[in-house]
Structures are given as C-alpha cells and as structure tokens.
PyMOL CGO cylinders between C-alpha atoms (Angstrom):
from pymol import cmd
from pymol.cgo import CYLINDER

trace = [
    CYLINDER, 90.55, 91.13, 120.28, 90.79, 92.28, 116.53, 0.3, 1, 1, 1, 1, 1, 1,
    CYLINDER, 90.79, 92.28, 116.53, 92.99, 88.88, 115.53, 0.3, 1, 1, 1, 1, 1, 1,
    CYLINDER, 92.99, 88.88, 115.53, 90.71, 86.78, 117.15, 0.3, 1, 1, 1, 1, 1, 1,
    CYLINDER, 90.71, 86.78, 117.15, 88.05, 87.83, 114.46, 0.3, 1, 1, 1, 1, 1, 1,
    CYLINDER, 88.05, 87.83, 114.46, 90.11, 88.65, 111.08, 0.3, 1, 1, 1, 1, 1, 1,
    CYLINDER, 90.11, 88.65, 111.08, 92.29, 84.99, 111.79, 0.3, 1, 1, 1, 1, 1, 1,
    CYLINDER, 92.29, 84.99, 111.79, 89.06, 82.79, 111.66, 0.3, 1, 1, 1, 1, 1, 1,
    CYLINDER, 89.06, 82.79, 111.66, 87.50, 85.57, 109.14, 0.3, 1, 1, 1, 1, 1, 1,
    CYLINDER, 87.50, 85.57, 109.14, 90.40, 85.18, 106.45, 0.3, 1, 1, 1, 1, 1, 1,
    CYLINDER, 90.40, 85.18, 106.45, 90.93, 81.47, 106.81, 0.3, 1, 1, 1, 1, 1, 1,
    CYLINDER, 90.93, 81.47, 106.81, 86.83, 81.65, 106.03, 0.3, 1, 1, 1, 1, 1, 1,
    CYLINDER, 86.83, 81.65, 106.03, 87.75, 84.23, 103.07, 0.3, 1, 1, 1, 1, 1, 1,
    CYLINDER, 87.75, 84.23, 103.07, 90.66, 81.97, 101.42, 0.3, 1, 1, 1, 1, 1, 1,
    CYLINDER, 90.66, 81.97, 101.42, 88.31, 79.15, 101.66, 0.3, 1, 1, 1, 1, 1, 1,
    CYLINDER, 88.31, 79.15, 101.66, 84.90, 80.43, 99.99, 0.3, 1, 1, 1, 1, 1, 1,
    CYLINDER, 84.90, 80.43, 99.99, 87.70, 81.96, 97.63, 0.3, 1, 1, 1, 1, 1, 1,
    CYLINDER, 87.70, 81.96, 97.63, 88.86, 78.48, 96.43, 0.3, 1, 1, 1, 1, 1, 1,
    CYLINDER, 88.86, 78.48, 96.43, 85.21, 76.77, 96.81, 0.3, 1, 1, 1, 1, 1, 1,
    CYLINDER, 85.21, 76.77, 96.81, 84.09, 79.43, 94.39, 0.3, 1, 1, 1, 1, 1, 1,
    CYLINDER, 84.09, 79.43, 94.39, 86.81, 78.42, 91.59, 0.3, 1, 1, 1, 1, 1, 1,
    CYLINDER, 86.81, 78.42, 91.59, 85.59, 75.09, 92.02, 0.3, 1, 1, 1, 1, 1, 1,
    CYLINDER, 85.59, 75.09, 92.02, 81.73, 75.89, 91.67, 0.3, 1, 1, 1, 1, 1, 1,
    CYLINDER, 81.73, 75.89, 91.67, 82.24, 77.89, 88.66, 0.3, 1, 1, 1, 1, 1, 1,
    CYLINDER, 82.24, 77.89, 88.66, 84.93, 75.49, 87.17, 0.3, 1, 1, 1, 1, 1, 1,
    CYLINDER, 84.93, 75.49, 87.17, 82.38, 72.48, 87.69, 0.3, 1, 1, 1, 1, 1, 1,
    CYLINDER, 82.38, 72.48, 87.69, 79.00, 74.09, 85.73, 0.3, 1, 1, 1, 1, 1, 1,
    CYLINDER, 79.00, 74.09, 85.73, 77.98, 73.46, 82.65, 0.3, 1, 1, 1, 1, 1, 1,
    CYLINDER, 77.98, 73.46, 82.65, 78.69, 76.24, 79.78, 0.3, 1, 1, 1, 1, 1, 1,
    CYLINDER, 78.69, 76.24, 79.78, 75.48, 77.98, 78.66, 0.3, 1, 1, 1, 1, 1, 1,
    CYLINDER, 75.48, 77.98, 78.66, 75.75, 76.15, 75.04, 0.3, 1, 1, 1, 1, 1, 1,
    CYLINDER, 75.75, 76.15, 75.04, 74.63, 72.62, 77.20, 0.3, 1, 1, 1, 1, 1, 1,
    CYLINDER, 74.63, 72.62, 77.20, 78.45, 71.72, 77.70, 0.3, 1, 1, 1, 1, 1, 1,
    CYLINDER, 78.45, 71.72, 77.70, 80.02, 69.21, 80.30, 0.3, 1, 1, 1, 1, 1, 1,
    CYLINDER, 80.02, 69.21, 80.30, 81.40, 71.45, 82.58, 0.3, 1, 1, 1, 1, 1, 1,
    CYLINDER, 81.40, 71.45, 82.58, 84.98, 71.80, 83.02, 0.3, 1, 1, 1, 1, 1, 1,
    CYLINDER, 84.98, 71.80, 83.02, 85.78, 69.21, 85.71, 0.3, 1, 1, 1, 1, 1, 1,
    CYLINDER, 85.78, 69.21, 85.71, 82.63, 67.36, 85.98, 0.3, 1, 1, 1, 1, 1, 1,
    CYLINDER, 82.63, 67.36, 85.98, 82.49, 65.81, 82.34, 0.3, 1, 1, 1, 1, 1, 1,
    CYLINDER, 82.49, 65.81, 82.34, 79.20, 63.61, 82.31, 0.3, 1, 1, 1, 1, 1, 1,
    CYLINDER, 79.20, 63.61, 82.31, 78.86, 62.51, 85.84, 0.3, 1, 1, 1, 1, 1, 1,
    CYLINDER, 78.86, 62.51, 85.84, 77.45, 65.67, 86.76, 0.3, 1, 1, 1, 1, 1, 1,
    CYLINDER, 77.45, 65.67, 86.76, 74.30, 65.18, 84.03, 0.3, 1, 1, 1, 1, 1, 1,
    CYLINDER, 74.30, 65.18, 84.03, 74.21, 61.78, 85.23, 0.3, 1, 1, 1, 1, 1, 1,
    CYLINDER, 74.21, 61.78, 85.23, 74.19, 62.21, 88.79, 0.3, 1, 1, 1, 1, 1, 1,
    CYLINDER, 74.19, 62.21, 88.79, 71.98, 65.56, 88.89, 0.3, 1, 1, 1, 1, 1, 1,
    CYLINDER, 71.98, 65.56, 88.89, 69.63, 64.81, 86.16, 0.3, 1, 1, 1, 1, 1, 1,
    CYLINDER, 69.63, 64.81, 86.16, 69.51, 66.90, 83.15, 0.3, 1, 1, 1, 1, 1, 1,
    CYLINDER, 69.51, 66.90, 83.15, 68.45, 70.62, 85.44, 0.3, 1, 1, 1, 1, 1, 1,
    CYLINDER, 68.45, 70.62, 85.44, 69.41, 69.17, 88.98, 0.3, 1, 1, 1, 1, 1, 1,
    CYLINDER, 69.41, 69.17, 88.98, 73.24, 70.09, 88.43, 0.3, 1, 1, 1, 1, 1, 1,
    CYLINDER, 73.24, 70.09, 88.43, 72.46, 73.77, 86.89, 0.3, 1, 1, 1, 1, 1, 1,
    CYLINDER, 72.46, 73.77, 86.89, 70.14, 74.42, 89.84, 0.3, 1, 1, 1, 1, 1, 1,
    CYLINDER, 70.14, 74.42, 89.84, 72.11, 72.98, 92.46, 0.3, 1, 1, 1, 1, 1, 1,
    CYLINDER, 72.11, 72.98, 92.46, 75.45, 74.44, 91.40, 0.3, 1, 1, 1, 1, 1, 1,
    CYLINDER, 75.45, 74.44, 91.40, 73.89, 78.07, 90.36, 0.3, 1, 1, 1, 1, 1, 1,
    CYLINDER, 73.89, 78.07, 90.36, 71.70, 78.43, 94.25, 0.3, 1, 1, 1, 1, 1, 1,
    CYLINDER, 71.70, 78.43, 94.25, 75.88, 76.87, 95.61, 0.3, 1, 1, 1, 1, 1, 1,
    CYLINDER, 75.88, 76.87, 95.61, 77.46, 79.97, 93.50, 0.3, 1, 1, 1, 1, 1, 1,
    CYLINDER, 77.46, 79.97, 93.50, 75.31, 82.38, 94.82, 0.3, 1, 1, 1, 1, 1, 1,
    CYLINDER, 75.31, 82.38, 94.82, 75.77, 81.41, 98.39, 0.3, 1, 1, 1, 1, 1, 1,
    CYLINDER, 75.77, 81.41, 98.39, 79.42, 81.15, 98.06, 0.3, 1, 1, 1, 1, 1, 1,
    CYLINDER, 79.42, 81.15, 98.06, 79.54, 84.40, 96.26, 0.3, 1, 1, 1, 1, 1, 1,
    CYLINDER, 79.54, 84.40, 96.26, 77.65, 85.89, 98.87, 0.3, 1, 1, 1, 1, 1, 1,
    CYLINDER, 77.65, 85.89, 98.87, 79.79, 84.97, 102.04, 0.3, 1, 1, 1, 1, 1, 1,
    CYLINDER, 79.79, 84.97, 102.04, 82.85, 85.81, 99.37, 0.3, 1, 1, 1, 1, 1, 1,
    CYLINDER, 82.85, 85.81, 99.37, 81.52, 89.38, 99.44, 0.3, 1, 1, 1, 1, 1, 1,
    CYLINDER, 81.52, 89.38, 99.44, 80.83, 89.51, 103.01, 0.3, 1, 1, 1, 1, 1, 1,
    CYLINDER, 80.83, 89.51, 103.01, 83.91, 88.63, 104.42, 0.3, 1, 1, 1, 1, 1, 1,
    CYLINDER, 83.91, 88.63, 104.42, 85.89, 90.50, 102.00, 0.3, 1, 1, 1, 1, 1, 1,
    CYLINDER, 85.89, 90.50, 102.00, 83.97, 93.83, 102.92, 0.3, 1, 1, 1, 1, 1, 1,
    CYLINDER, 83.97, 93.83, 102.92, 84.41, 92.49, 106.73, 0.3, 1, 1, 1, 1, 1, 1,
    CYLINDER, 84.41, 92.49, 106.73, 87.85, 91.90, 106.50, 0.3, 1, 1, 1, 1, 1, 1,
    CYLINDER, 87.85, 91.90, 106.50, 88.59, 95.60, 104.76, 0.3, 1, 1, 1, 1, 1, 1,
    CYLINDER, 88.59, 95.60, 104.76, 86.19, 97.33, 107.42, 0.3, 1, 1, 1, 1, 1, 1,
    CYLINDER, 86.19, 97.33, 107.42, 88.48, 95.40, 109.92, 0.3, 1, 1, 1, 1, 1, 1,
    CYLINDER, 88.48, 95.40, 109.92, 91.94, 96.32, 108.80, 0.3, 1, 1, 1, 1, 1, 1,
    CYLINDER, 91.94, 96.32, 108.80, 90.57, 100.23, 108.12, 0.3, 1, 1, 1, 1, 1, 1,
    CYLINDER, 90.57, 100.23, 108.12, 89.19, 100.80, 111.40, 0.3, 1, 1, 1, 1, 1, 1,
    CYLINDER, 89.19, 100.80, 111.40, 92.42, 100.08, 113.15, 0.3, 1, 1, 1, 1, 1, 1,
    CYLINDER, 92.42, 100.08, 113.15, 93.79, 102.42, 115.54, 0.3, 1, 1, 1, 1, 1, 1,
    CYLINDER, 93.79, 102.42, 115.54, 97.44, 102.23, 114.11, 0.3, 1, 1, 1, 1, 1, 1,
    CYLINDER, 97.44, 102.23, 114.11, 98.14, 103.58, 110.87, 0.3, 1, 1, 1, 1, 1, 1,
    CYLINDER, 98.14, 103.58, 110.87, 100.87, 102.04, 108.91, 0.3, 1, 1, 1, 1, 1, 1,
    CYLINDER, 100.87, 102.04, 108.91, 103.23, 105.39, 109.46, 0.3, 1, 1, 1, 1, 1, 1,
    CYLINDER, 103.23, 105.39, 109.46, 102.86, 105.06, 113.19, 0.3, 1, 1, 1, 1, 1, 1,
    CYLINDER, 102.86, 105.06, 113.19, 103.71, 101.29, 113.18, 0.3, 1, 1, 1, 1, 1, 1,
    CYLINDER, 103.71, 101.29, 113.18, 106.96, 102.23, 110.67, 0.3, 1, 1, 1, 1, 1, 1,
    CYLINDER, 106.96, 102.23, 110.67, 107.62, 104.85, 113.18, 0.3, 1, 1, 1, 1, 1, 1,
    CYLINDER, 107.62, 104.85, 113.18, 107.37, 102.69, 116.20, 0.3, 1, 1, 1, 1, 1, 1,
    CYLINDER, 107.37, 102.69, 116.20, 109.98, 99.96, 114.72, 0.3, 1, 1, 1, 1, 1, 1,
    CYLINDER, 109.98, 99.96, 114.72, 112.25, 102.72, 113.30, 0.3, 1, 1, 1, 1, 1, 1,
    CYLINDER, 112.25, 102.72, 113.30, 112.58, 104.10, 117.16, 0.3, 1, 1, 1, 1, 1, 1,
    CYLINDER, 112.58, 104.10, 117.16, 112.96, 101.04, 118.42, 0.3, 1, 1, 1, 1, 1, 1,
    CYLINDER, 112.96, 101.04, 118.42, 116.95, 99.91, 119.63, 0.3, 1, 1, 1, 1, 1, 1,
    CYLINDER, 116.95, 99.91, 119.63, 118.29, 97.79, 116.73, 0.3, 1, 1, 1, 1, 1, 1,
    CYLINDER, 118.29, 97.79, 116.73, 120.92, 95.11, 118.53, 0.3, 1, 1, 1, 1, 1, 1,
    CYLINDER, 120.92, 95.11, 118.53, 123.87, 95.30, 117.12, 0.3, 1, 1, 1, 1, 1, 1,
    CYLINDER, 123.87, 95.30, 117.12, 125.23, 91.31, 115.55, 0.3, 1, 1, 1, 1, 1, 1,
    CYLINDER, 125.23, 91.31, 115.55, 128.71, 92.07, 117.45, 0.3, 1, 1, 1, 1, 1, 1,
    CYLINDER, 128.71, 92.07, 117.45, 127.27, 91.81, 120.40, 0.3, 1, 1, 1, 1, 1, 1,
]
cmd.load_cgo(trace, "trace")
C-alpha cells in the first residue's frame, strides 16, 4: 500500500522540483531585468506587472506543493515498519546461490 502513494508522490516531487527551476529561472531580477530565459517576450506578453504577478502567485504555489510532498515523502519513508538494519539483516541471512551451480 505504501508504494502506491510515495511512486505517484515522488514522480509529483521531481516534477514541482524542476517546474520550480524554471519559475525562478524565468522572473525578472529585482533591478527591472529580462529574466533569465524569458528575455523580452515575457514584458511583452504579460504587460509591464502581469509577468511579476503571475510568475511570483506560480512560485508560491509550486513552492508550496514542493514543501508538501517533500515533508510527505520523509513522514512516509520514517514511519516504515522496517528499519534499514533489519532489511541488511534479512538479505545477509538470506541463501546466496553459488555461480558454479
């Protein structure tokens, strides 16, 4: 039941990851610059606050689900039953098959 929630969960995770480099690579610098991907068409396109408003409200929300899946994701993989030691412990017990054989 638990990897039918953290597979979908990190796949969500990765992507809000990369979304957020690209929201934060495309706004404009503070000092009125272009924006590192965006160049003009963003000013153009958005009008001269449109882009700053639209792209600052996108970071947050991004940021947001960022947060929330990464604190999902480590409640997830702490509240696991097996520890690390047991699962080491289980493979070391297990019958290794020999490669003559």
């Amino acid at each position: 039941m638990q990897e039918l929630i953290e597979t979908p969960l990190t796949w969500l995770h990765v992507l809000a990851c990369l979304f957020l480099i690209l929201v934060v690579l495309i706004q404009p610098g503070k000092s009125g610059g272009l924006g590192a991907l965006s160049g003009a068409a963003a000013t153009q396109v958005f009008g001269g606050r449109g882009a700053g408003n639209l792209l600052s409200k996108t970071t947050w929300i991004t940021a947001m689900l960022f947060f929330v899946t990464s604190l999902t994701l480590a409640y997830i993989s702490s509240s696991s039953s097996d520890s690390l030691e047991k699962k080491v412990d289980v493979a070391a017990a297990a019958p290794k098959k020999s490669s003559k054989e």
